[in-house]
mmCIF file of the N, C-alpha and C atoms, coordinates in Angstrom:
data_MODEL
# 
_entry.id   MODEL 
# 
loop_
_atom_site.group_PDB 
_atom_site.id 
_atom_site.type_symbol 
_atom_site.label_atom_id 
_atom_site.label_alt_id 
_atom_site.label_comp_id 
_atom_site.label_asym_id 
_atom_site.label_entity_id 
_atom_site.label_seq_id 
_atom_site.pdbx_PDB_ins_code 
_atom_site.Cartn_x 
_atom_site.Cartn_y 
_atom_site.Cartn_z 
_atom_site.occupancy 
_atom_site.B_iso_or_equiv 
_atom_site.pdbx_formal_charge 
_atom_site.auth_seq_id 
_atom_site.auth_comp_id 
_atom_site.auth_asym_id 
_atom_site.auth_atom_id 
_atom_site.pdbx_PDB_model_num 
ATOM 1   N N  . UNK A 1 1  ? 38.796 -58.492 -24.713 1.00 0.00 ? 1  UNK A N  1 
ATOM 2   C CA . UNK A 1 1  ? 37.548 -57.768 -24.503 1.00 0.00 ? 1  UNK A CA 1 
ATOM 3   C C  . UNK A 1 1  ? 36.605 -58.114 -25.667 1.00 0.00 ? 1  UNK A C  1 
ATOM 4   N N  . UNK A 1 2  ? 35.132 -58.274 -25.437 1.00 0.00 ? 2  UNK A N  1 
ATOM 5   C CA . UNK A 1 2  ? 34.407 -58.680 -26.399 1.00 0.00 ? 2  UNK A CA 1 
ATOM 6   C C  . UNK A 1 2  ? 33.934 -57.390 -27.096 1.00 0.00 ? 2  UNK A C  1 
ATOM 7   N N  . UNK A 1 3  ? 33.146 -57.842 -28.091 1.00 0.00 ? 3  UNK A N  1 
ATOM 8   C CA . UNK A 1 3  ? 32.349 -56.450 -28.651 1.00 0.00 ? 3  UNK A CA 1 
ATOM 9   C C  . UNK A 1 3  ? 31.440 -55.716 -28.449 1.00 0.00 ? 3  UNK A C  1 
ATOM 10  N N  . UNK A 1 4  ? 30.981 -56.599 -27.255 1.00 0.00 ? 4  UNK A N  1 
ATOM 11  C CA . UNK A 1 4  ? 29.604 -56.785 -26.271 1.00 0.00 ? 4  UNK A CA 1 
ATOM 12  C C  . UNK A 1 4  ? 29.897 -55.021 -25.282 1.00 0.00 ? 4  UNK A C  1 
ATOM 13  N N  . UNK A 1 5  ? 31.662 -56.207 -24.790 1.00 0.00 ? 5  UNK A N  1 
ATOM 14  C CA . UNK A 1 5  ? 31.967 -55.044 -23.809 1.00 0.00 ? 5  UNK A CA 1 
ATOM 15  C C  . UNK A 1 5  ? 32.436 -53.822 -23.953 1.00 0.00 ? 5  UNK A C  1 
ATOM 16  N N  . UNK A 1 6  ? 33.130 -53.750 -25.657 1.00 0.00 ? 6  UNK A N  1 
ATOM 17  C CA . UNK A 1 6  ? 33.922 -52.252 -26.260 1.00 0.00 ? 6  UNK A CA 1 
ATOM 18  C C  . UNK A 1 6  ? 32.213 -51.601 -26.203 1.00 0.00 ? 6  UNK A C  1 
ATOM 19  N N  . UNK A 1 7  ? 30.951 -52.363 -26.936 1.00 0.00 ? 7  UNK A N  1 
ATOM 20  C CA . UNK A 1 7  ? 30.221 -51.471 -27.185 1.00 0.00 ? 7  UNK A CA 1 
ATOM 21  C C  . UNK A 1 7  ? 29.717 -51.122 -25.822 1.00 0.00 ? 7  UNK A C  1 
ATOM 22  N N  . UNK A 1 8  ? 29.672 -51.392 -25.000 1.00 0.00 ? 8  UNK A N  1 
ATOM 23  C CA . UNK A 1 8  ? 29.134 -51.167 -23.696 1.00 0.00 ? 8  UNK A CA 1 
ATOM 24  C C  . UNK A 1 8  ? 29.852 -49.988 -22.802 1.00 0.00 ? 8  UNK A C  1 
ATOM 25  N N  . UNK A 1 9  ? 31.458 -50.196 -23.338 1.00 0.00 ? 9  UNK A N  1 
ATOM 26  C CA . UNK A 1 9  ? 32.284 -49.219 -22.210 1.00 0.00 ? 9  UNK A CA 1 
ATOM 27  C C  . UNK A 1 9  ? 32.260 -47.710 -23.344 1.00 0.00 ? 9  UNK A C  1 
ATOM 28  N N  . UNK A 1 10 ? 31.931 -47.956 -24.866 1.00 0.00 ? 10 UNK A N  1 
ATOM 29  C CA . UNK A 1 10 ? 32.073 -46.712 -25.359 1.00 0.00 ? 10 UNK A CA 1 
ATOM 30  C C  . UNK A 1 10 ? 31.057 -46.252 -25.004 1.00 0.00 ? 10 UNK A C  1 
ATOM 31  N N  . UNK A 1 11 ? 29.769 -46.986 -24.758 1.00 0.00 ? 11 UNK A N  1 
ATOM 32  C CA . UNK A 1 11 ? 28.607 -46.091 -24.811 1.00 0.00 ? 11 UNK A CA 1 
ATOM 33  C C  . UNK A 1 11 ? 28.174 -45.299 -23.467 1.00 0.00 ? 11 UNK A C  1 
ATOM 34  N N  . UNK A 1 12 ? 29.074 -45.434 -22.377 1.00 0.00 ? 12 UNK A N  1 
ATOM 35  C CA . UNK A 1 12 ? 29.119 -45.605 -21.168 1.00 0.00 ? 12 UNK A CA 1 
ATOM 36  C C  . UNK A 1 12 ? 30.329 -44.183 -21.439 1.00 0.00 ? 12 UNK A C  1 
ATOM 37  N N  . UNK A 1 13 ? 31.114 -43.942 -21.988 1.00 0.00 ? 13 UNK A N  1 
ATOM 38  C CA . UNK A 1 13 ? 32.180 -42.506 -22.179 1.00 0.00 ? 13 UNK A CA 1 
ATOM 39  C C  . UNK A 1 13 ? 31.196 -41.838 -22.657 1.00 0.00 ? 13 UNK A C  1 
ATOM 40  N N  . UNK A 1 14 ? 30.888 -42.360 -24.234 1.00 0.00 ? 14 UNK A N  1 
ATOM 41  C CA . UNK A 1 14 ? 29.829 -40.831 -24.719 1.00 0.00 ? 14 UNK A CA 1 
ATOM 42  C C  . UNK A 1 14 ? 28.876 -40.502 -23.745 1.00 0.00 ? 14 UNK A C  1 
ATOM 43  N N  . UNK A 1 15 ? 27.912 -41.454 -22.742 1.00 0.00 ? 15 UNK A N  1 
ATOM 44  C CA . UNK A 1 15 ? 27.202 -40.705 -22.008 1.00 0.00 ? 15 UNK A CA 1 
ATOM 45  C C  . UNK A 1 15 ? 27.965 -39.957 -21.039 1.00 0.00 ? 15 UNK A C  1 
ATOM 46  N N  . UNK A 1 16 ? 29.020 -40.180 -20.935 1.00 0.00 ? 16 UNK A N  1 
ATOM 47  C CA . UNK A 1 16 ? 29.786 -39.223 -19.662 1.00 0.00 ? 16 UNK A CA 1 
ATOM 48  C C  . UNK A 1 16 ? 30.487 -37.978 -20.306 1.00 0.00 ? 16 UNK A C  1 
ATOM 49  N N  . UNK A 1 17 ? 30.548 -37.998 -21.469 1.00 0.00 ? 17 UNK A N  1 
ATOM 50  C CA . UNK A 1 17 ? 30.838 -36.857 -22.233 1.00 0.00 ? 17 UNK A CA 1 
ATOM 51  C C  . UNK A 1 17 ? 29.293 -36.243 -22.400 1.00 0.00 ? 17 UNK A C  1 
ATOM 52  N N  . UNK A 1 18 ? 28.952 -36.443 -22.851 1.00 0.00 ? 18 UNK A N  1 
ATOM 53  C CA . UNK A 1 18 ? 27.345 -35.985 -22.947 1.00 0.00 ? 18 UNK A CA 1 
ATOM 54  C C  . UNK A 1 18 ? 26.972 -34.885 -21.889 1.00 0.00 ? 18 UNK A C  1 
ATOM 55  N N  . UNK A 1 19 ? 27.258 -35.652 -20.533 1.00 0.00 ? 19 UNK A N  1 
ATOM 56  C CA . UNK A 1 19 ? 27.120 -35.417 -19.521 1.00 0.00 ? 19 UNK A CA 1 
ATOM 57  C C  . UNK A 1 19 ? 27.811 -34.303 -19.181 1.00 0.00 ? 19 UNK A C  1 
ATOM 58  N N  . UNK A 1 20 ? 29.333 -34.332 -19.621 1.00 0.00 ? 20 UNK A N  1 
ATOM 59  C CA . UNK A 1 20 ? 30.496 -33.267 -19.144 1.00 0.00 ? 20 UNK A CA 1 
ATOM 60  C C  . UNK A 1 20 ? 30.119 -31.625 -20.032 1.00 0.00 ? 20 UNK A C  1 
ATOM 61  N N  . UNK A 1 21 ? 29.280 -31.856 -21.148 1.00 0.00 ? 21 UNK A N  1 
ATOM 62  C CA . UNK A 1 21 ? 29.299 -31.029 -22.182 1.00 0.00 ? 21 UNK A CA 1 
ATOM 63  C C  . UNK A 1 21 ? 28.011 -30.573 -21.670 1.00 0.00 ? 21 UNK A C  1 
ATOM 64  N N  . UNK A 1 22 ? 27.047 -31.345 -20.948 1.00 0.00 ? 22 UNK A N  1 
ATOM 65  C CA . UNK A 1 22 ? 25.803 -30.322 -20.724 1.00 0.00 ? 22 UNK A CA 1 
ATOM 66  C C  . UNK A 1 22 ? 26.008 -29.846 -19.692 1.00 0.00 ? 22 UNK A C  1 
ATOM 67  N N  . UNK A 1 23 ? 27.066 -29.761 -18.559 1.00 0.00 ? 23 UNK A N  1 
ATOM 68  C CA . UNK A 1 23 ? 27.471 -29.409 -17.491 1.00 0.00 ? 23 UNK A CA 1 
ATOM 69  C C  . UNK A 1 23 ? 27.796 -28.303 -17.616 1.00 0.00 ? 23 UNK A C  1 
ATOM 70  N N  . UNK A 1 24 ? 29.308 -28.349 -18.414 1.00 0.00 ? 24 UNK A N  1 
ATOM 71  C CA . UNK A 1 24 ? 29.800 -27.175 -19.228 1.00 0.00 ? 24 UNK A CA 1 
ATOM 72  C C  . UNK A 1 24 ? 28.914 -26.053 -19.268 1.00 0.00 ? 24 UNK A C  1 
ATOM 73  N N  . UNK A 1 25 ? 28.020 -26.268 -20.753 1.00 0.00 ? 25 UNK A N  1 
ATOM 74  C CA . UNK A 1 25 ? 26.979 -25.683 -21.158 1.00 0.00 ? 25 UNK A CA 1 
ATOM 75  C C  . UNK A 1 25 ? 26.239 -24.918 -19.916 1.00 0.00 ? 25 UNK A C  1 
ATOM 76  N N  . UNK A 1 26 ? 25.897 -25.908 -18.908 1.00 0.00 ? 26 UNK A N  1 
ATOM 77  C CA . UNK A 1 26 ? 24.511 -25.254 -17.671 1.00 0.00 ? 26 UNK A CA 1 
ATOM 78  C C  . UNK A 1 26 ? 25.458 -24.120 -17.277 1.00 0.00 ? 26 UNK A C  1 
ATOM 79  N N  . UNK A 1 27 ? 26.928 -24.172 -17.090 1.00 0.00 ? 27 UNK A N  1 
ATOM 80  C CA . UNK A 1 27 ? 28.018 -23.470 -16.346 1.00 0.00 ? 27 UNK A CA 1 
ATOM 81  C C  . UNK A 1 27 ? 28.442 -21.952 -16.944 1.00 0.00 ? 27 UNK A C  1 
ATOM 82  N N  . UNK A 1 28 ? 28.253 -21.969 -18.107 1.00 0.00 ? 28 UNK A N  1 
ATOM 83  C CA . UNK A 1 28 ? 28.425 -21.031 -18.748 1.00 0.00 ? 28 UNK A CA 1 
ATOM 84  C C  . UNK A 1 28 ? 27.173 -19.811 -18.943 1.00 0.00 ? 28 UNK A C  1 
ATOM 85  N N  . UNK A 1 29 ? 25.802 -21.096 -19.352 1.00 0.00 ? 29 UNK A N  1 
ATOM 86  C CA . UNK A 1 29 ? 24.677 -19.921 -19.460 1.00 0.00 ? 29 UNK A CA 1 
ATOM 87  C C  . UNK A 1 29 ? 25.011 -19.104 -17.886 1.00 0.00 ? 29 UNK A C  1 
ATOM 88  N N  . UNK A 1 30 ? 25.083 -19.982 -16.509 1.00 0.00 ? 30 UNK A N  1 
ATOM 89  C CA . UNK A 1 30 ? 24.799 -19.591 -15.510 1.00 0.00 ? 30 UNK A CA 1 
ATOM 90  C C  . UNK A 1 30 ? 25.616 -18.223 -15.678 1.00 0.00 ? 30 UNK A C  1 
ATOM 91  N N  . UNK A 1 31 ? 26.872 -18.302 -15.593 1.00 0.00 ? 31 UNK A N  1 
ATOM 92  C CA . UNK A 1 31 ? 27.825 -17.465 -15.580 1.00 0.00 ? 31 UNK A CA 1 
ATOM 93  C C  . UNK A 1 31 ? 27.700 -15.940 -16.524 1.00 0.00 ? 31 UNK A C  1 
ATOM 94  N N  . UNK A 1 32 ? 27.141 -16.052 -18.035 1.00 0.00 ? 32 UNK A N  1 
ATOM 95  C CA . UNK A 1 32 ? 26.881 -15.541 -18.909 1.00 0.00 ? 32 UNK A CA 1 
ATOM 96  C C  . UNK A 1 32 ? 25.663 -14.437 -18.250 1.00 0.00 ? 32 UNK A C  1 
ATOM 97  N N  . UNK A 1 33 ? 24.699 -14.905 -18.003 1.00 0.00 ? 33 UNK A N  1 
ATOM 98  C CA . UNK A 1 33 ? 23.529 -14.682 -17.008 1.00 0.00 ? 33 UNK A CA 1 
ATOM 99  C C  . UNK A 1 33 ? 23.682 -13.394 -15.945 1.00 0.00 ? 33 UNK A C  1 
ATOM 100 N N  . UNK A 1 34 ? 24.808 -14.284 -15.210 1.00 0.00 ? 34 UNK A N  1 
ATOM 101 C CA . UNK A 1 34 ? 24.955 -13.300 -14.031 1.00 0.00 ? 34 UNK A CA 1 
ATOM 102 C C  . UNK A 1 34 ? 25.892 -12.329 -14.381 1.00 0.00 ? 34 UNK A C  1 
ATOM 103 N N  . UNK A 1 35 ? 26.715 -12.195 -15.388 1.00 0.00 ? 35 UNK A N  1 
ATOM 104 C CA . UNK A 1 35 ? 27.594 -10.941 -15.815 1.00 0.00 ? 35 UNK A CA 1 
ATOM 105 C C  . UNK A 1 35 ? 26.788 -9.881  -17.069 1.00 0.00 ? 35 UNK A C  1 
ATOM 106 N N  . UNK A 1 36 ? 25.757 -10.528 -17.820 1.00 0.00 ? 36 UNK A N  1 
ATOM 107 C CA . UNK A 1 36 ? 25.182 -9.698  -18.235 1.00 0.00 ? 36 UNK A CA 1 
ATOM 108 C C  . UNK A 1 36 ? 23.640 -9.530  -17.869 1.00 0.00 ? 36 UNK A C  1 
ATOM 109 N N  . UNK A 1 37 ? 23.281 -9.417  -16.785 1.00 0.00 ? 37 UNK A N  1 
ATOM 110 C CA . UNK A 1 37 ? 21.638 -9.792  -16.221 1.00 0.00 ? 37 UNK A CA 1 
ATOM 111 C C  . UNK A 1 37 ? 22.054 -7.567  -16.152 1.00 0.00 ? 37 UNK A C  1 
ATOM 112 N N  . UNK A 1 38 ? 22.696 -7.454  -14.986 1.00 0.00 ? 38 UNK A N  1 
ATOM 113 C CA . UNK A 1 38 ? 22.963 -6.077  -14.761 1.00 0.00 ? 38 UNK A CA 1 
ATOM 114 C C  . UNK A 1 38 ? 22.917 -4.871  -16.177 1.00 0.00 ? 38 UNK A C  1 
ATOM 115 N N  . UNK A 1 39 ? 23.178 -5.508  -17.095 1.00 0.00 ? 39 UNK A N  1 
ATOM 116 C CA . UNK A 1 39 ? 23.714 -4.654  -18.133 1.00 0.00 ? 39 UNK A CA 1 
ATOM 117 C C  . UNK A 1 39 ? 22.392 -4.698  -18.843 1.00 0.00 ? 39 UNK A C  1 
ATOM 118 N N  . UNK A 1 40 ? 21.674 -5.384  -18.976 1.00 0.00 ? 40 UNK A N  1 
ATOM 119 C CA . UNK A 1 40 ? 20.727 -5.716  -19.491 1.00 0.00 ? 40 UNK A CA 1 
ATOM 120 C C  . UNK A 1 40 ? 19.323 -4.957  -18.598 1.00 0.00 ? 40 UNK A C  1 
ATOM 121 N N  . UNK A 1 41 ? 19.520 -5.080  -17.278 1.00 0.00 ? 41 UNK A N  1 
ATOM 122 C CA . UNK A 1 41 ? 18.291 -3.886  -16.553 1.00 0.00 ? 41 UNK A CA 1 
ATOM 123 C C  . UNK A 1 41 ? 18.674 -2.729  -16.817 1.00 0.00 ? 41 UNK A C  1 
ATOM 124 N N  . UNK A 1 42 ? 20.004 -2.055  -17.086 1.00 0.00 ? 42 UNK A N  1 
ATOM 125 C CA . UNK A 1 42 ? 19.743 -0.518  -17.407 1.00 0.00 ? 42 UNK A CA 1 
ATOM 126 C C  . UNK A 1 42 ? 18.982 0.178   -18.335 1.00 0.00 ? 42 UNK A C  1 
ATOM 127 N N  . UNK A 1 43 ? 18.838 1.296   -18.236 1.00 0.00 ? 43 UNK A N  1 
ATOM 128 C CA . UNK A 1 43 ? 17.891 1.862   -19.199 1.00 0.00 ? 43 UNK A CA 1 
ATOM 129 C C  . UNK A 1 43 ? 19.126 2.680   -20.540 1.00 0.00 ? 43 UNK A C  1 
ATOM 130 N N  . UNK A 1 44 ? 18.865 2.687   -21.481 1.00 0.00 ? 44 UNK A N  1 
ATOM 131 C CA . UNK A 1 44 ? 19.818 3.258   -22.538 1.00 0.00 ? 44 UNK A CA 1 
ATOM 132 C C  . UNK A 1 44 ? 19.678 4.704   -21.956 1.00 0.00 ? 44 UNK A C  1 
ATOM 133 N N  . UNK A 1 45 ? 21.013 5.394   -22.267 1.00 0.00 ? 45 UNK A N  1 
ATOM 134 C CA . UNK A 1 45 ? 21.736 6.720   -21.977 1.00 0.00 ? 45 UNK A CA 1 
ATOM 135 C C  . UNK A 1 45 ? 20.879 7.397   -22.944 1.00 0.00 ? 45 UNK A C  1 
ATOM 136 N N  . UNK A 1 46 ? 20.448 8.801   -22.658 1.00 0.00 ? 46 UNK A N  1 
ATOM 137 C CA . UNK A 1 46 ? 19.854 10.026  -23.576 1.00 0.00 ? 46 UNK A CA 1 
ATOM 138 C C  . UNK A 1 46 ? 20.742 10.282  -24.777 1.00 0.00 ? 46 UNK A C  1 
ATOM 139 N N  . UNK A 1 47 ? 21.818 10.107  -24.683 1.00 0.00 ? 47 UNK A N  1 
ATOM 140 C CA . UNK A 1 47 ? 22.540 10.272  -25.790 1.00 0.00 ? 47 UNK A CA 1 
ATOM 141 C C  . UNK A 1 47 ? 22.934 9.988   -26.589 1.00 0.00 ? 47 UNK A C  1 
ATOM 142 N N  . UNK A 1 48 ? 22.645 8.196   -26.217 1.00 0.00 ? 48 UNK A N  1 
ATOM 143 C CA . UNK A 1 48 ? 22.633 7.213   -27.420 1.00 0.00 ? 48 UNK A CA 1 
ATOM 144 C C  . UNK A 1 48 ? 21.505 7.312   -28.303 1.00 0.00 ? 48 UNK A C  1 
ATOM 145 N N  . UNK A 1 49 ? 20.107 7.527   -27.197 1.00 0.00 ? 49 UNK A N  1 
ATOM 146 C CA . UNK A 1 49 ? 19.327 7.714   -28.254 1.00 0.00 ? 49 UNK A CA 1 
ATOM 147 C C  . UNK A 1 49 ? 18.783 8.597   -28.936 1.00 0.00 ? 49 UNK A C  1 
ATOM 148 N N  . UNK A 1 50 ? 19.558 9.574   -28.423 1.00 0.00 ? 50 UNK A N  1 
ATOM 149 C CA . UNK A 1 50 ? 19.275 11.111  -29.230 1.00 0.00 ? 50 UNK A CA 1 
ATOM 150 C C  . UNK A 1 50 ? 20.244 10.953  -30.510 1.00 0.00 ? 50 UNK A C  1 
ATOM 151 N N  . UNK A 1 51 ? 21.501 9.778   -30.546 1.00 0.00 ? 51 UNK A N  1 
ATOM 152 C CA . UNK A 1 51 ? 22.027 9.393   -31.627 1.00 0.00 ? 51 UNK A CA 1 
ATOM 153 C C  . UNK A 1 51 ? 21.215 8.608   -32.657 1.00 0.00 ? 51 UNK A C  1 
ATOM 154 N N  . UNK A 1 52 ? 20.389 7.463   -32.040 1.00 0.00 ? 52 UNK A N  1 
ATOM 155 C CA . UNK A 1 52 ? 19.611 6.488   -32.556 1.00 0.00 ? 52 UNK A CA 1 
ATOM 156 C C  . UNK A 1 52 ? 18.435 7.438   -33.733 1.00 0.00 ? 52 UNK A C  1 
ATOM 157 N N  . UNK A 1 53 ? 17.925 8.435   -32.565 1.00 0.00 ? 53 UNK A N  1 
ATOM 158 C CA . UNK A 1 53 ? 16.734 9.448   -33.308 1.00 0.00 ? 53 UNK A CA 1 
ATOM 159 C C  . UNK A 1 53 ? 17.535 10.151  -34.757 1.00 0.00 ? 53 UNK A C  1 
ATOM 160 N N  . UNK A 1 54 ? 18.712 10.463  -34.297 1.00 0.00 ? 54 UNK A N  1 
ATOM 161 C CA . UNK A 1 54 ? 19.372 11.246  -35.191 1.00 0.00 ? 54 UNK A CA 1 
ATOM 162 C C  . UNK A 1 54 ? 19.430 10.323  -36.839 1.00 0.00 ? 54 UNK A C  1 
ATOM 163 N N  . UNK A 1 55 ? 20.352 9.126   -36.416 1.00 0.00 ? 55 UNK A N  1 
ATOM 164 C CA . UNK A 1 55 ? 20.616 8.042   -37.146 1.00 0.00 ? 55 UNK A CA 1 
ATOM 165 C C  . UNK A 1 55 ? 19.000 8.196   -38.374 1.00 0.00 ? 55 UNK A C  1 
ATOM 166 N N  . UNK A 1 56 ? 18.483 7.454   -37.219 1.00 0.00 ? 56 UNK A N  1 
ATOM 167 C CA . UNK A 1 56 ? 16.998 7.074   -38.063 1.00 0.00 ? 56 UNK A CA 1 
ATOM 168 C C  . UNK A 1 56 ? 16.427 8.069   -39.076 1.00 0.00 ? 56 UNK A C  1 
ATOM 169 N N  . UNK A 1 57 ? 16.336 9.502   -38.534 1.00 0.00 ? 57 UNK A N  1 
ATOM 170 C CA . UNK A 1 57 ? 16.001 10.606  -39.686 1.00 0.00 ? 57 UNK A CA 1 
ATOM 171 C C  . UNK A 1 57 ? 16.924 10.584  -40.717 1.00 0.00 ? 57 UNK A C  1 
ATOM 172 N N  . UNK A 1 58 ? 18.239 10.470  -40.976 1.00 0.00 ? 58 UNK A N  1 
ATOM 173 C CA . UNK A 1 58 ? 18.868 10.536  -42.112 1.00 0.00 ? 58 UNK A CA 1 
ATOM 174 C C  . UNK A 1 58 ? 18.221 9.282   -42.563 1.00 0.00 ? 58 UNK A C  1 
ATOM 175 N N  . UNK A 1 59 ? 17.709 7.944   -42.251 1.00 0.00 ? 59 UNK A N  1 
ATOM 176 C CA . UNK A 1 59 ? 17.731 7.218   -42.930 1.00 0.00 ? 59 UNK A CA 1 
ATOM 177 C C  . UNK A 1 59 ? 15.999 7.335   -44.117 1.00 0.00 ? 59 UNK A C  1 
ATOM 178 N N  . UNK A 1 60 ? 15.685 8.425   -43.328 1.00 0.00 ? 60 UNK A N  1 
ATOM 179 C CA . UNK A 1 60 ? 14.221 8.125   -43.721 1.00 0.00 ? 60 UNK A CA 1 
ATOM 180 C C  . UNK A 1 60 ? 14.255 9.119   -45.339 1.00 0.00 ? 60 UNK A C  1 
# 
């Protein structure tokens, strides 16, 4: 095999790794997305933030 062709067939893996890793990546935001999209429209509980209010005055 020449050097022509090692450099040709490595550069030809890293783009397919490249490839496998931004796949990955798209696969996960997607996933990430759709398990916390729900959690993320609720509105916070009265009681957390009657904790939060609480919190904050001691700090002041």
């Amino acid at each position: 095999m020449s050097d022509r062709q090692r450099e040709q067939q490595g550069s030809t893996r890293s783009f397919e790794t490249r490839q496998t890793q931004r796949a990955f990546r798209h696969a996960m935001s997607r996933g990430l997305k759709a398990a916390y999209d729900p959690v993320v429209s609720r509105s916070v509980p009265d009681e957390f933030m009657d904790l939060l209010e609480k919190a904050d005055k001691k700090r002041a």
